[in-house]
Every structure is written in C-alpha cells, then in structure tokens.
C-alpha positions as a Markdown table, in Angstrom:
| # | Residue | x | y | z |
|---|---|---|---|---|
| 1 | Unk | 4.1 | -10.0 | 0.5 |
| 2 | Unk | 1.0 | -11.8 | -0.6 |
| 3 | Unk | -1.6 | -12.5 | 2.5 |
| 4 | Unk | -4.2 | -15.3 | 2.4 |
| 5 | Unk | -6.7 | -17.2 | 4.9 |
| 6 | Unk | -4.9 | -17.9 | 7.5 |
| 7 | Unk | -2.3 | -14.7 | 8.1 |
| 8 | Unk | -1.8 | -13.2 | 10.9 |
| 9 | Unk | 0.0 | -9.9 | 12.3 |
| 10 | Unk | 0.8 | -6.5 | 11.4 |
| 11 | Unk | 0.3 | -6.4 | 7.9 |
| 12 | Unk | -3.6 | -7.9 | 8.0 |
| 13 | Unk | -4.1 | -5.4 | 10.4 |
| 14 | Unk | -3.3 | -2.8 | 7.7 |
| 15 | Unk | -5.2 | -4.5 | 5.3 |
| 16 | Unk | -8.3 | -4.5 | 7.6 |
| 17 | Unk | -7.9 | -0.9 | 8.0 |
| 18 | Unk | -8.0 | -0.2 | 4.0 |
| 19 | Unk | -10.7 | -2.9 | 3.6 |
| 20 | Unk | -13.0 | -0.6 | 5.9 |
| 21 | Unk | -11.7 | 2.9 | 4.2 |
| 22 | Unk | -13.5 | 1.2 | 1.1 |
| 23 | Unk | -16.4 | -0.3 | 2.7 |
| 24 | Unk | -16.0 | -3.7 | 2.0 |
| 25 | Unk | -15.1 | -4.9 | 5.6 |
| 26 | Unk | -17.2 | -4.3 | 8.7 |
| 27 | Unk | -15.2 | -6.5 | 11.2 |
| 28 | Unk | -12.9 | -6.4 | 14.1 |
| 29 | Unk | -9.4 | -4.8 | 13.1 |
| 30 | Unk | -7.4 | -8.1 | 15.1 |
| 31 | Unk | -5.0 | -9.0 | 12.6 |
| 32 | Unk | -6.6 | -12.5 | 11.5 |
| 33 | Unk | -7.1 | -13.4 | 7.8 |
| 34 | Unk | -10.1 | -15.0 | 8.5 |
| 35 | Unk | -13.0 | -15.7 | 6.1 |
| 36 | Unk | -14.7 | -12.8 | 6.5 |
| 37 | Unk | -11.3 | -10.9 | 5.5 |
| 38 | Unk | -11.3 | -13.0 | 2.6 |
| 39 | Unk | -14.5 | -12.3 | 1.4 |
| 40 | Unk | -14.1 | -8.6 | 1.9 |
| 41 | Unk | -10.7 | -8.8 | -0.7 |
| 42 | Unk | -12.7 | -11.3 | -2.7 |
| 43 | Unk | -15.3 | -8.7 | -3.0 |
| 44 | Unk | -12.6 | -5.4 | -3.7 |
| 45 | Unk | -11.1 | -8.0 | -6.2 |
| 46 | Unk | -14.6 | -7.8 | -8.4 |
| 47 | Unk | -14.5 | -4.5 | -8.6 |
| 48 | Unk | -11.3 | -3.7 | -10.3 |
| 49 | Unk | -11.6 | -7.1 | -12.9 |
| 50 | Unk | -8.6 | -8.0 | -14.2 |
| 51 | Unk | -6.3 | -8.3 | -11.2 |
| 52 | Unk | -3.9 | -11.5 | -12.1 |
| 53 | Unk | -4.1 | -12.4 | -8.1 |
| 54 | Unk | -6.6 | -15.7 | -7.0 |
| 55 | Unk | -9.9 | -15.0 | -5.8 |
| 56 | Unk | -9.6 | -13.6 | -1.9 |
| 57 | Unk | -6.1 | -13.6 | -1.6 |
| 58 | Unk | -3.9 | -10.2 | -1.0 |
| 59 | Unk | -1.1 | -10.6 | -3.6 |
| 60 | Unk | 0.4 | -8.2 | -5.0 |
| 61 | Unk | -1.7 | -6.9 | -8.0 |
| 62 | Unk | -4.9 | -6.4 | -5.3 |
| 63 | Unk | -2.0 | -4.6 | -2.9 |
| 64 | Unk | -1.1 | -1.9 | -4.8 |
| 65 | Unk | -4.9 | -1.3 | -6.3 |
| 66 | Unk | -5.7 | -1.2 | -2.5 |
| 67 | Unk | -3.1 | 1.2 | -1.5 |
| 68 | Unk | -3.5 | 3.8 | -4.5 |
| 69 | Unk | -7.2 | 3.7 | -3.1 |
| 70 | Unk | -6.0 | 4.5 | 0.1 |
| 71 | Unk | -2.8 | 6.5 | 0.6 |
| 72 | Unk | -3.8 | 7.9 | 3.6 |
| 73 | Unk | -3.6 | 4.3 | 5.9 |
C-alpha cells in the first residue's frame, strides 16, 4: 500500500513509529500524513538514493528499505 500527504489510520501510525526508530521524525505518533510526515520520508528517501518511489511518498520501494531498518516495529 503506498501512503502519501493526506493518509490517515493504522498504517501511518506505523510508519511514524519507524520514522522515529531512525531519527528522521520527531512528531506526534496520530496517524496523519501530514507534511511534517512527508518531509521526514522525503528525508529517509535521500539517504538510500535510488528508491524508484516520488519524493515524500511511502510506496513501496521506501516500505520495504524502512522495514528491513526496522524489524523490530
């Protein structure tokens, strides 16, 4: 499932959660896509260059980079 600006639920919560394991996201765990959780993938996204997904959005090539980095969410 890819998530962009504007997602809500279940699944951004998780994404928040890995976002702070790798210290690119300092906000609220509420389950927004907001643009601070954009910036935060946007950010994860430049350090692993190559990823095929756009800029700030959770698609699937940034998902499973994410979640190798962070089995343990």
């Amino acid at each position: 499932m890819t998530l962009s600006l504007g997602a809500t639920g279940h699944e951004v919560k998780e994404l928040q959660r890995r976002l702070t394991a790798v210290w690119v996201y300092d906000g609220p765990v509420n389950g927004r896509y907001d643009e601070e959780v954009r910036e935060a993938v946007a950010r994860y996204q430049t350090w692993h260059y190559g990823l095929s997904d756009p800029e700030g959005v959770y698609g699937p090539a940034t998902r499973r980079v994410l979640e190798e980095s962070t089995p343990h969410i």
